[in-house]
N, C-alpha and C positions, 0 to 999 in steps of 0.2 A: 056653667055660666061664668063668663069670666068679669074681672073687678075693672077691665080696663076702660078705661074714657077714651073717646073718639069724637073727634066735628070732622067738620067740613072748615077746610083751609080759605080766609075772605077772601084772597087772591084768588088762586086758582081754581078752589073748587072740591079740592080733590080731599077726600075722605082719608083722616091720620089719627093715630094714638097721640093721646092727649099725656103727654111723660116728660117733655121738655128738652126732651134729644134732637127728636126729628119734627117735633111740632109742641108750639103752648101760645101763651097770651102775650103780647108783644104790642105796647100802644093801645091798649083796650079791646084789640081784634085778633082772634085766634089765625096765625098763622105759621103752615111749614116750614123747614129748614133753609128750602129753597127760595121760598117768598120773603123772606126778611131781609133780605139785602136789594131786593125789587124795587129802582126808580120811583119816585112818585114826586107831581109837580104839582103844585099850584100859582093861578099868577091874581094877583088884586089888580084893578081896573077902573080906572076915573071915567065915569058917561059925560063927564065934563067937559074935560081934558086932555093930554096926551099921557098923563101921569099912569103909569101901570108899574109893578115889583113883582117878578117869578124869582119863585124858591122853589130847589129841588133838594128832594134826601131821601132816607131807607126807608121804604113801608112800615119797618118797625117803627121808625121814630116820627109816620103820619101825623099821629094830631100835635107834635110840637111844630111839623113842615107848616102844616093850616093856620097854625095859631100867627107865628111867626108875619102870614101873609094877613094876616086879619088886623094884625095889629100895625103893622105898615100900612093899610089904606085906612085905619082907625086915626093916624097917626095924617096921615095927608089931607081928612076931613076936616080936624082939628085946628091943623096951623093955618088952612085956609081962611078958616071961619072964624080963629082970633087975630091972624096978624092982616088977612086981607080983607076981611068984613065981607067972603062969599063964602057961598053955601055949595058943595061937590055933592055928587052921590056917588059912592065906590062899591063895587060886586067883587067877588071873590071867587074863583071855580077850580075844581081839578080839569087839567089837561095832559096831553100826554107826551113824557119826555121826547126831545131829542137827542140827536147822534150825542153828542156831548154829555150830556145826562145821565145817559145809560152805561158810558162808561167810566162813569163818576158821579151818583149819584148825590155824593156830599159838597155841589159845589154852593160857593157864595150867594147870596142872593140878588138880584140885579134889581137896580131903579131908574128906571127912564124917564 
């Protein structure tokens, strides 16, 4: 009977020792060596407006990517409704990089 821990990688799936080499907990979610440096995007979204912000970064560093977008449409609700006296409603979703993304996963975040 052996002592070692194993999951399943959130990424991909794929069943690892749990040791911190080639897989451990990165962002709240167990993932492999391979997946940690993996794309991940989200964009926030005005149903109002043209207003939208995508942010892209490492899988590892997911829920700072989310938060970051959450808090830019948080942030758009806000000054509408104190400096303009209107009311937005903003959504927020993962989608999936593009060419650019992928091969840089750390870029700036964009506001249109």
């Amino acid at each position: 009977m052996s002592n070692e821990r194993r999951a399943h990688c959130a990424e991909c799936g794929e069943y690892h020792a749990a040791d911190g080499e080639t897989a451990g907990v990165s962002g709240g979610r167990f993932l492999c060596i391979d997946c940690t440096g993996e794309p991940v995007v989200f964009v926030g979204e005005c149903l109002d407006c043209e207003w939208s912000y995508r942010k892209s970064g490492r899988s590892s560093n997911r829920y700072s990517v989310k938060q970051r977008v959450q808090q830019e449409k948080n942030s758009h609700e806000t000054r509408l409704e104190t400096f303009e006296d209107e009311s937005h409603e903003t959504v927020w979703r993962a989608v999936e990089p593009n060419a650019a993304e992928r091969e840089n996963p750390v870029l700036p975040g964009e506001s249109v």
